[in-house]
N, CA, C and O atoms as a GROMACS GRO file, in nm:
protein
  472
    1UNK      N    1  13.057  12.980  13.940
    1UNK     CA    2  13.182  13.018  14.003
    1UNK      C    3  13.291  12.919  13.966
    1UNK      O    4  13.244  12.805  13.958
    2UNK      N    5  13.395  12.923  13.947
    2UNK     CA    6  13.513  12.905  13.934
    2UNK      C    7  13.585  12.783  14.081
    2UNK      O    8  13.578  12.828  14.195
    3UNK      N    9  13.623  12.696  14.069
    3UNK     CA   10  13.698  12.637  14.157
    3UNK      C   11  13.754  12.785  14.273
    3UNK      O   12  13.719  12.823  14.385
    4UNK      N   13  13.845  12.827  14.182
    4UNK     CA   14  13.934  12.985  14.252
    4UNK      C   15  13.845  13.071  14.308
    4UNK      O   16  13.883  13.131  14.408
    5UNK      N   17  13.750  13.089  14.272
    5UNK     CA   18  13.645  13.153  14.327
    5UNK      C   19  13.599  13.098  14.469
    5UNK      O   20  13.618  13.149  14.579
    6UNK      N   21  13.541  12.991  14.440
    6UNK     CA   22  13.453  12.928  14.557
    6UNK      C   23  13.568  12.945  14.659
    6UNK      O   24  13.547  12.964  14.779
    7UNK      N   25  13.674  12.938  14.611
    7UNK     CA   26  13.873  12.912  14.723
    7UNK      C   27  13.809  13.037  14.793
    7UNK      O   28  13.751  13.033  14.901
    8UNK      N   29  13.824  13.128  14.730
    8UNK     CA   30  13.843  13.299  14.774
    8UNK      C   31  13.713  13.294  14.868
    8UNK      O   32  13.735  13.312  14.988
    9UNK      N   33  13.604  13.277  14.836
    9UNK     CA   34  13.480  13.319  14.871
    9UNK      C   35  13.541  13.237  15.038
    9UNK      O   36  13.570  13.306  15.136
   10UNK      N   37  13.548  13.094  15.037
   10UNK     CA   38  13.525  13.042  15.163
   10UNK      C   39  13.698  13.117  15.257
   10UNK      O   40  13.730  13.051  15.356
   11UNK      N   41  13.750  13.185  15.237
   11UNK     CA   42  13.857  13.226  15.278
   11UNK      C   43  13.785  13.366  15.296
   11UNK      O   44  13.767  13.373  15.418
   12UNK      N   45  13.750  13.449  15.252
   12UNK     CA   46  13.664  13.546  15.303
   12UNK      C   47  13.564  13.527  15.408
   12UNK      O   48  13.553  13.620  15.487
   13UNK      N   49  13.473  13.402  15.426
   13UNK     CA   50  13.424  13.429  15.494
   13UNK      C   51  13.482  13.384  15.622
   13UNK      O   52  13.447  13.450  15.721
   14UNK      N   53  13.566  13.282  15.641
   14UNK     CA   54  13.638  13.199  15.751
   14UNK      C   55  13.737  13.335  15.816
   14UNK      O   56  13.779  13.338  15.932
   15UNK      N   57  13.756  13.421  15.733
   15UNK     CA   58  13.845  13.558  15.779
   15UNK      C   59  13.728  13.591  15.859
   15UNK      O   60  13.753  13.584  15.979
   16UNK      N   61  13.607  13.625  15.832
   16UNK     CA   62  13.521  13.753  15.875
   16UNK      C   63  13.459  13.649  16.001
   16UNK      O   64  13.367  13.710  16.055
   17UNK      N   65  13.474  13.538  16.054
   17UNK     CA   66  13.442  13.465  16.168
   17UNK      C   67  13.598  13.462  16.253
   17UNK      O   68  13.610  13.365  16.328
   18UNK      N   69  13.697  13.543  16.249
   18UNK     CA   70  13.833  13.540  16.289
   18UNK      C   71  13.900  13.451  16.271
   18UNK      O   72  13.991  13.432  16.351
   19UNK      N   73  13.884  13.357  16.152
   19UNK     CA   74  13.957  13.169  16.162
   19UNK      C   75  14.106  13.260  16.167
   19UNK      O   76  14.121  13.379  16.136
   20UNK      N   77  14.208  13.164  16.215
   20UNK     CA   78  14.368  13.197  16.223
   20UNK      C   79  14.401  13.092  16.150
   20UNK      O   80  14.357  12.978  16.135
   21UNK      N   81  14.523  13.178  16.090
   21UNK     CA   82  14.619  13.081  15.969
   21UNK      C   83  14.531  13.007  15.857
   21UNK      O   84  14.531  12.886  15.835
   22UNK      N   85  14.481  13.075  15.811
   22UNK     CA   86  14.459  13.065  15.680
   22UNK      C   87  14.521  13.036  15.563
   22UNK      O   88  14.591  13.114  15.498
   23UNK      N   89  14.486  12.891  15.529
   23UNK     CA   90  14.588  12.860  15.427
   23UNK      C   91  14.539  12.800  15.298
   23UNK      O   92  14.510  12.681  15.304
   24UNK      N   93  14.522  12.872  15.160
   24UNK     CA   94  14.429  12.792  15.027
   24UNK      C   95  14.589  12.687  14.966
   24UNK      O   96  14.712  12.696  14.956
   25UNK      N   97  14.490  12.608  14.944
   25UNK     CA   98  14.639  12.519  14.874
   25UNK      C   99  14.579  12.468  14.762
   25UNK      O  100  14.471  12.410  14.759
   26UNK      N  101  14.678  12.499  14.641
   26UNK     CA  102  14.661  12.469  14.521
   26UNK      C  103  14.612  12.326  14.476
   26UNK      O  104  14.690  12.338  14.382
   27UNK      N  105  14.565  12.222  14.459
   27UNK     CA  106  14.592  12.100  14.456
   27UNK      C  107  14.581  12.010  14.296
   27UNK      O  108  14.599  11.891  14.272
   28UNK      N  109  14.553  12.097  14.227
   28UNK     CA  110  14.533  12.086  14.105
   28UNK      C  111  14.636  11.988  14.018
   28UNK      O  112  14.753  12.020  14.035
   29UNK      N  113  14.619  11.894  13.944
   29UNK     CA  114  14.722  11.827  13.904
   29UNK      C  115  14.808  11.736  14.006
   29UNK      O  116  14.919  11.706  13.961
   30UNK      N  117  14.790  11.704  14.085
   30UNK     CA  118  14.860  11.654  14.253
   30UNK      C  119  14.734  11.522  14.263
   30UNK      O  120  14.762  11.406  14.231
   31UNK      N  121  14.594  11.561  14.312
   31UNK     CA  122  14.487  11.436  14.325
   31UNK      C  123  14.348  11.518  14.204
   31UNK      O  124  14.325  11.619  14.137
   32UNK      N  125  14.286  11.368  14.250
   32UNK     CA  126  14.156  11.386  14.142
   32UNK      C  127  14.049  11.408  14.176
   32UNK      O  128  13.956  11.405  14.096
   33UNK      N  129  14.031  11.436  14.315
   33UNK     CA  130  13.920  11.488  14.408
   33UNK      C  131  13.914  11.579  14.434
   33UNK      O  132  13.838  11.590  14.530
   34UNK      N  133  13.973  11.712  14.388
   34UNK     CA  134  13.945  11.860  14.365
   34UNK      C  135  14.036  11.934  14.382
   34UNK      O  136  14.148  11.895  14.414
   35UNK      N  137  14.008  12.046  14.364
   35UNK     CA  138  14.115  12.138  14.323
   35UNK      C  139  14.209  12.204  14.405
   35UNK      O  140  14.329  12.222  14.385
   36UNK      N  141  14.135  12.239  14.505
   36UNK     CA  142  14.150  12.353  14.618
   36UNK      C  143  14.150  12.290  14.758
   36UNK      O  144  14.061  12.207  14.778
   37UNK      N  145  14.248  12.319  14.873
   37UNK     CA  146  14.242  12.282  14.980
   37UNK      C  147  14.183  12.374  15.084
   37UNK      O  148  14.253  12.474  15.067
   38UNK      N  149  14.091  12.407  15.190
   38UNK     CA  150  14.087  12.559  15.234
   38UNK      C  151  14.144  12.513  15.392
   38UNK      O  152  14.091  12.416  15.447
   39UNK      N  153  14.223  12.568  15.441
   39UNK     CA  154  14.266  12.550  15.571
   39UNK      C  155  14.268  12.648  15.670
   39UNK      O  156  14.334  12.751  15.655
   40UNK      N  157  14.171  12.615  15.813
   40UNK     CA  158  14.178  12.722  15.879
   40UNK      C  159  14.181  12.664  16.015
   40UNK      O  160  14.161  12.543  16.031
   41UNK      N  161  14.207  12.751  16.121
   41UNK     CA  162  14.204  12.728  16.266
   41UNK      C  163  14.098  12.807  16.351
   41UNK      O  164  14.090  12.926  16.321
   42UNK      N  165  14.029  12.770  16.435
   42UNK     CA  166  13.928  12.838  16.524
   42UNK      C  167  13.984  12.785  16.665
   42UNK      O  168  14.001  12.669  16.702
   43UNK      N  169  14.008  12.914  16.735
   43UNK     CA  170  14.059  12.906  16.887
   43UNK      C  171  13.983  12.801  16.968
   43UNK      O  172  14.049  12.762  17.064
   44UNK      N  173  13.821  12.725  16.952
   44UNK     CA  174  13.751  12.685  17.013
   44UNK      C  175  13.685  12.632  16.923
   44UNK      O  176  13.662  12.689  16.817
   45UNK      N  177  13.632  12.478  16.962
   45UNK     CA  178  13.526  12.410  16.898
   45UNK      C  179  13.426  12.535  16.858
   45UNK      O  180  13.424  12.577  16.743
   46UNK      N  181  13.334  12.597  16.971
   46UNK     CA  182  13.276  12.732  16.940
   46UNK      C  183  13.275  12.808  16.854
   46UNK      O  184  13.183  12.864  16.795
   47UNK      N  185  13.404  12.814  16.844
   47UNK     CA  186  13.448  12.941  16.707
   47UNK      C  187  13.424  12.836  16.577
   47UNK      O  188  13.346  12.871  16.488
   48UNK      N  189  13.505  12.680  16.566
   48UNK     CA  190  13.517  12.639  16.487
   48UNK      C  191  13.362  12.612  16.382
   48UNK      O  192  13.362  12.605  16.260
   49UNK      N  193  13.241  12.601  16.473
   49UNK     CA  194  13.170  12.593  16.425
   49UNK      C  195  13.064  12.728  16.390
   49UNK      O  196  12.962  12.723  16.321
   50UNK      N  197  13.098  12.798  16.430
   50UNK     CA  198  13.085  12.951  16.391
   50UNK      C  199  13.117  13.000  16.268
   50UNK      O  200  13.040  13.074  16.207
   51UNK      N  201  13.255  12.956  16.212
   51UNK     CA  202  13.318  12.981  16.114
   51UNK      C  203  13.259  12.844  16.020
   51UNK      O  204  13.233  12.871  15.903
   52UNK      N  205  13.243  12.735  16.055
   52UNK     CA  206  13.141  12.658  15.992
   52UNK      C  207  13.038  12.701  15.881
   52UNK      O  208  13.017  12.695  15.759
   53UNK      N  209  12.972  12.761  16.033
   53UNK     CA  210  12.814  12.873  15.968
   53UNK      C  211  12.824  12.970  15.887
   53UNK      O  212  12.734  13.008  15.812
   54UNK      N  213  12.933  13.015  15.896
   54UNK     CA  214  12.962  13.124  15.807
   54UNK      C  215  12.995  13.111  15.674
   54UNK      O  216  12.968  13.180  15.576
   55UNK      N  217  13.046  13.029  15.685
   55UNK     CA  218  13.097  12.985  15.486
   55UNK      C  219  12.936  12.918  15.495
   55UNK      O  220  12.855  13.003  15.458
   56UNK      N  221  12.883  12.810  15.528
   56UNK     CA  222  12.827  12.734  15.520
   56UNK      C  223  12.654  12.847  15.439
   56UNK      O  224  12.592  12.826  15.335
   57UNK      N  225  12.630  12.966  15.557
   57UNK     CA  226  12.544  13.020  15.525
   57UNK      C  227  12.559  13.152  15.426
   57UNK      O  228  12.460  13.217  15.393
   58UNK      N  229  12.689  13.183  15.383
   58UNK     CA  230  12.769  13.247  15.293
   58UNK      C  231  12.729  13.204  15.147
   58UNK      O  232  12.673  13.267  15.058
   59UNK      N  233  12.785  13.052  15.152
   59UNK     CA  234  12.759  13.008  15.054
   59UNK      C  235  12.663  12.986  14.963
   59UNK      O  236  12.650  12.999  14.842
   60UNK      N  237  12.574  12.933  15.092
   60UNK     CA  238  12.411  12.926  15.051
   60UNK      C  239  12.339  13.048  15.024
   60UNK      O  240  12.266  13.040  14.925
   61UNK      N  241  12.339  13.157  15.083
   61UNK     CA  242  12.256  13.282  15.022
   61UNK      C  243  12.346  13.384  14.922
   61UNK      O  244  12.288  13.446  14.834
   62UNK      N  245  12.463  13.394  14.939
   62UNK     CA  246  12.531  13.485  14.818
   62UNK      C  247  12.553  13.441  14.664
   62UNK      O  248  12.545  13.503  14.558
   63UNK      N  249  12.598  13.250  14.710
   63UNK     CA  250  12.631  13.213  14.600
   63UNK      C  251  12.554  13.104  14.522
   63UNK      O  252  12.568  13.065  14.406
   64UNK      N  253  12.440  13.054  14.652
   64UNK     CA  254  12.405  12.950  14.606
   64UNK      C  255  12.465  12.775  14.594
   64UNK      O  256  12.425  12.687  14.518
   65UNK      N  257  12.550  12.770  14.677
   65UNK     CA  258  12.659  12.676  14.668
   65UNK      C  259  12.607  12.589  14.820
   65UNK      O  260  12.584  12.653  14.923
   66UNK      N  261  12.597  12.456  14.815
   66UNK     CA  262  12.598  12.385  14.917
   66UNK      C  263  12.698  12.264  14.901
   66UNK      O  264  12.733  12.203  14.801
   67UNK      N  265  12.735  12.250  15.045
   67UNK     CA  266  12.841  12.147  15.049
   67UNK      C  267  12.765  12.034  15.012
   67UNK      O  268  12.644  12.032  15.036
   68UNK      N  269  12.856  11.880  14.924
   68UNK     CA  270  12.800  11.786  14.892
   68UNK      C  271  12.820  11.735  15.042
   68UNK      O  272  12.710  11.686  15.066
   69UNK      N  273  12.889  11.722  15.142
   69UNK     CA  274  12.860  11.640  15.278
   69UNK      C  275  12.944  11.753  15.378
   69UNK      O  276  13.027  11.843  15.364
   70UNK      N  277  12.890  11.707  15.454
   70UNK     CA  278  12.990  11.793  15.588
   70UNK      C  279  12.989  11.713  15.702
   70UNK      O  280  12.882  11.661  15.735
   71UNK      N  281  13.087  11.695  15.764
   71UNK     CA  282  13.164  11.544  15.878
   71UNK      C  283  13.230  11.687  15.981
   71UNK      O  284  13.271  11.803  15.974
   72UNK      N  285  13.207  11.597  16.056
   72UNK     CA  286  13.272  11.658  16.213
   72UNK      C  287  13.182  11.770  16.309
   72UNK      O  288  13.225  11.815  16.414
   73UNK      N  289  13.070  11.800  16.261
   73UNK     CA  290  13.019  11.905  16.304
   73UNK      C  291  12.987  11.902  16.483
   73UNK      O  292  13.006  11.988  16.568
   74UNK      N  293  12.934  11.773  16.494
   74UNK     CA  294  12.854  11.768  16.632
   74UNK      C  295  12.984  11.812  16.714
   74UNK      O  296  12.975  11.895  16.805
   75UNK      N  297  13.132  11.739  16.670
   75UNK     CA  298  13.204  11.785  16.804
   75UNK      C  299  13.307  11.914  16.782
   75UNK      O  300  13.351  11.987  16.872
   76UNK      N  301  13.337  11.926  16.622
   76UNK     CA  302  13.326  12.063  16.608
   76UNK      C  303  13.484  12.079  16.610
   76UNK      O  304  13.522  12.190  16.574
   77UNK      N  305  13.613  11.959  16.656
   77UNK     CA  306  13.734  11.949  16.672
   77UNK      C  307  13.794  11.960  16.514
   77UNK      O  308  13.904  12.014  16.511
   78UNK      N  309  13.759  11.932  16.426
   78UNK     CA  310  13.793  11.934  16.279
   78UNK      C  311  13.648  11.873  16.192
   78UNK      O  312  13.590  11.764  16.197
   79UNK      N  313  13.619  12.019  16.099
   79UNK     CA  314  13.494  11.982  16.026
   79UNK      C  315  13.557  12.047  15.914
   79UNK      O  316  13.625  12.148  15.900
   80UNK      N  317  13.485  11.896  15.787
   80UNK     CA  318  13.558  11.917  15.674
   80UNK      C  319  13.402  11.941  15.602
   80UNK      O  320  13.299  11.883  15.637
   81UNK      N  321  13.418  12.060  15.471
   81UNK     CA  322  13.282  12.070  15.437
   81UNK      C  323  13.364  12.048  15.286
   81UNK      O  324  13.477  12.088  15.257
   82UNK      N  325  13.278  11.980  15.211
   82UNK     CA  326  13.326  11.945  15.062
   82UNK      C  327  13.253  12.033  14.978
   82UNK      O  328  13.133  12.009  14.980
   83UNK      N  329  13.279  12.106  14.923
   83UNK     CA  330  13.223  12.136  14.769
   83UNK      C  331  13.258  12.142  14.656
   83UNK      O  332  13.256  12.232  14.572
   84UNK      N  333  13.307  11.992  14.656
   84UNK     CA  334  13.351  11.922  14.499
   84UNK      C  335  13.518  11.976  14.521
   84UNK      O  336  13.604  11.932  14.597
   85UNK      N  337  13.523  12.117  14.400
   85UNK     CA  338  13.614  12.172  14.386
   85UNK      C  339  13.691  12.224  14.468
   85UNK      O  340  13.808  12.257  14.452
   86UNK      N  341  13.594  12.238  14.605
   86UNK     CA  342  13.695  12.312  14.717
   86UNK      C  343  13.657  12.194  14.858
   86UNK      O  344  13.547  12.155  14.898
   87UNK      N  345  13.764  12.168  14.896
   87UNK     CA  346  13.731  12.148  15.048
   87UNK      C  347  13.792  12.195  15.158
   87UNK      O  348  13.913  12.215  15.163
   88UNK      N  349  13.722  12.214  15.242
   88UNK     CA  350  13.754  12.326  15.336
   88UNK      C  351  13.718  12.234  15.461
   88UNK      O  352  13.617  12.169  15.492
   89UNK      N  353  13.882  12.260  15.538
   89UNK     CA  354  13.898  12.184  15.692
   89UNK      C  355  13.909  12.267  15.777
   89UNK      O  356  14.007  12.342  15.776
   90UNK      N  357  13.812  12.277  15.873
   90UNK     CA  358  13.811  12.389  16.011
   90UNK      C  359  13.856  12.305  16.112
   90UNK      O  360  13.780  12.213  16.143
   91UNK      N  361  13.985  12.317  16.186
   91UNK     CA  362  14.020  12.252  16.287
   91UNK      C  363  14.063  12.351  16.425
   91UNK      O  364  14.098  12.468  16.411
   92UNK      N  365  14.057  12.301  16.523
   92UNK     CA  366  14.104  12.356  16.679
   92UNK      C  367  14.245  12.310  16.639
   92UNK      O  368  14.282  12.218  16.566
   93UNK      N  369  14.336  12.434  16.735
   93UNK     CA  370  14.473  12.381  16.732
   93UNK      C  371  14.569  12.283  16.699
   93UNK      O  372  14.668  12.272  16.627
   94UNK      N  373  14.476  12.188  16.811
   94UNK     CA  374  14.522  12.061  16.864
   94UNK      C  375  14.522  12.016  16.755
   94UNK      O  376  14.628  12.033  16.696
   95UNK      N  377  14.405  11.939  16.673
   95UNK     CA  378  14.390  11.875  16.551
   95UNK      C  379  14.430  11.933  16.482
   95UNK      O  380  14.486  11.848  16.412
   96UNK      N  381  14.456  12.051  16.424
   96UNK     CA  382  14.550  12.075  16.352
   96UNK      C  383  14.707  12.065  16.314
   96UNK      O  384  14.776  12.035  16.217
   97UNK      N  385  14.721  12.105  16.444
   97UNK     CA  386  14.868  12.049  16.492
   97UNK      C  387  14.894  11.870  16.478
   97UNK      O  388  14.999  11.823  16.436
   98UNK      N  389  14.772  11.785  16.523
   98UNK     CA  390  14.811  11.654  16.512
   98UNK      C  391  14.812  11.610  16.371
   98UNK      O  392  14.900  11.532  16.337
   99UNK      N  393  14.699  11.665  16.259
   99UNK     CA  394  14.727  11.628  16.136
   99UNK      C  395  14.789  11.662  15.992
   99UNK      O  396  14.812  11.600  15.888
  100UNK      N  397  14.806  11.809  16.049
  100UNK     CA  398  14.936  11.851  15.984
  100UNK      C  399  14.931  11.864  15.826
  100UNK      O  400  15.036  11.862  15.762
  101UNK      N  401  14.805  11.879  15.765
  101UNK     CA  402  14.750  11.908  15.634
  101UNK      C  403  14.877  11.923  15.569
  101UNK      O  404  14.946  11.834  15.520
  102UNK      N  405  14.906  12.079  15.577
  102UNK     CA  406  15.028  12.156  15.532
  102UNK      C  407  15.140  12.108  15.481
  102UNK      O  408  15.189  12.137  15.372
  103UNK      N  409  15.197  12.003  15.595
  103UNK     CA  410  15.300  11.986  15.568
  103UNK      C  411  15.265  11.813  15.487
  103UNK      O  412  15.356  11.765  15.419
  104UNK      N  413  15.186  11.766  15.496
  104UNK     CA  414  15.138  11.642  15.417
  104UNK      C  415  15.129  11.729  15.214
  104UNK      O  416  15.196  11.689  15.119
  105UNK      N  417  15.052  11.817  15.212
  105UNK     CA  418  15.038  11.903  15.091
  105UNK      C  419  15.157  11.975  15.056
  105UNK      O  420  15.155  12.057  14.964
  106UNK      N  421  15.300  11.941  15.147
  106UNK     CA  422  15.366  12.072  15.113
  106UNK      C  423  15.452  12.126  14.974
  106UNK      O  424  15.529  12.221  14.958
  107UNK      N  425  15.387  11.984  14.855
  107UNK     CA  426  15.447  12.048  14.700
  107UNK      C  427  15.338  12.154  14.675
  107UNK      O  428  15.352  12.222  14.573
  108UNK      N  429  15.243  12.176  14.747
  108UNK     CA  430  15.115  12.235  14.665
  108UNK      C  431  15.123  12.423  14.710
  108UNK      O  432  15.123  12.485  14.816
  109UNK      N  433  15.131  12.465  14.547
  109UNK     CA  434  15.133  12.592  14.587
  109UNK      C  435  15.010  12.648  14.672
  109UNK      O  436  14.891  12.615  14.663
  110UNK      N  437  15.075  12.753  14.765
  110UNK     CA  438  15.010  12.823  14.876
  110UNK      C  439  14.971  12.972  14.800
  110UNK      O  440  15.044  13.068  14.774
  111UNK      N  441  14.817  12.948  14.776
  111UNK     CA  442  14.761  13.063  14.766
  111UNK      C  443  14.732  13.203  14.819
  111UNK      O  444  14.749  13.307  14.756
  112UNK      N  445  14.681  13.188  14.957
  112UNK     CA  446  14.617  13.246  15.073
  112UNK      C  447  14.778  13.205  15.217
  112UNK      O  448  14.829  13.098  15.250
  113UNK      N  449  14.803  13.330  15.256
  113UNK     CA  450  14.859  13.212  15.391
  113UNK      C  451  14.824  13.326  15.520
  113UNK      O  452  14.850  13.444  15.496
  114UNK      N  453  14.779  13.296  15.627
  114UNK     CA  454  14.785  13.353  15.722
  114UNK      C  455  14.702  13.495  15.784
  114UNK      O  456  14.722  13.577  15.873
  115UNK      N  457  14.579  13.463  15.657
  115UNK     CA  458  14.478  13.535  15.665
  115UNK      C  459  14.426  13.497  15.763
  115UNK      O  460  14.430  13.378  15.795
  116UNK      N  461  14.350  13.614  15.854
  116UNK     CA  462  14.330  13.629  15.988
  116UNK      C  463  14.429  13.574  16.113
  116UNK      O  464  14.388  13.539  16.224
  117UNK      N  465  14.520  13.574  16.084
  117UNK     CA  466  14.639  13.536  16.189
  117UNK      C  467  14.622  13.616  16.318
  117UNK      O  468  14.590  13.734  16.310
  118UNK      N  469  14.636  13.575  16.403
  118UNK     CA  470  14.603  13.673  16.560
  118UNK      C  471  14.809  13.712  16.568
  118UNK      O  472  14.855  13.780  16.660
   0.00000   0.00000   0.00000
């Protein structure tokens, strides 16, 4: 799979667990630690790690793809899962709102925006 690929795939599945505001960010040429940013919101630690499982077990049986590490899980407030080319941050509101990805990335073209938005 393709950097763009793995983008799409974990944005499909973070949709089909309801993540809100969905955002892929280009990062290519910008840093040297990968390509793709995947950004999503889950109403609830609950959800957040729901949508976790979902890319997480997505990945592993459709595509074969496992994250090289995954941080934040036990409390579930922002969990970042790496897979090289893509990394993908599931945060609750709050942490989202406090760290503000988006607007830290904001030369980086926006692929995806606002998939699964409530």
């Amino acid at each position: 799979m393709t950097p763009e690929e793995i983008a799409e795939a974990v944005v499909a599945y973070a949709a089909d667990r309801k993540a809100q505001d969905i955002v892929q960010l280009d990062l290519r040429g910008m840093i040297s630690y990968t390509d793709y940013f995947v950004i999503c919101t889950g109403r609830t630690d609950r959800q957040c790690k729901a949508i976790h499982d979902a890319i997480y077990e997505g990945m592993k049986a459709e595509h074969r793809k496992m994250p090289r590490r995954v941080e934040g899980l036990p409390e579930a407030r922002w969990i970042l899962m790496d897979y090289l080319d893509v990394v993908v941050h599931v945060f609750t509101p709050e942490k989202r709102n406090y760290y503000r990805l988006e607007q830290l990335w904001g030369e980086a073209p926006v692929l995806a925006v606002g998939v699964g938005s409530a």
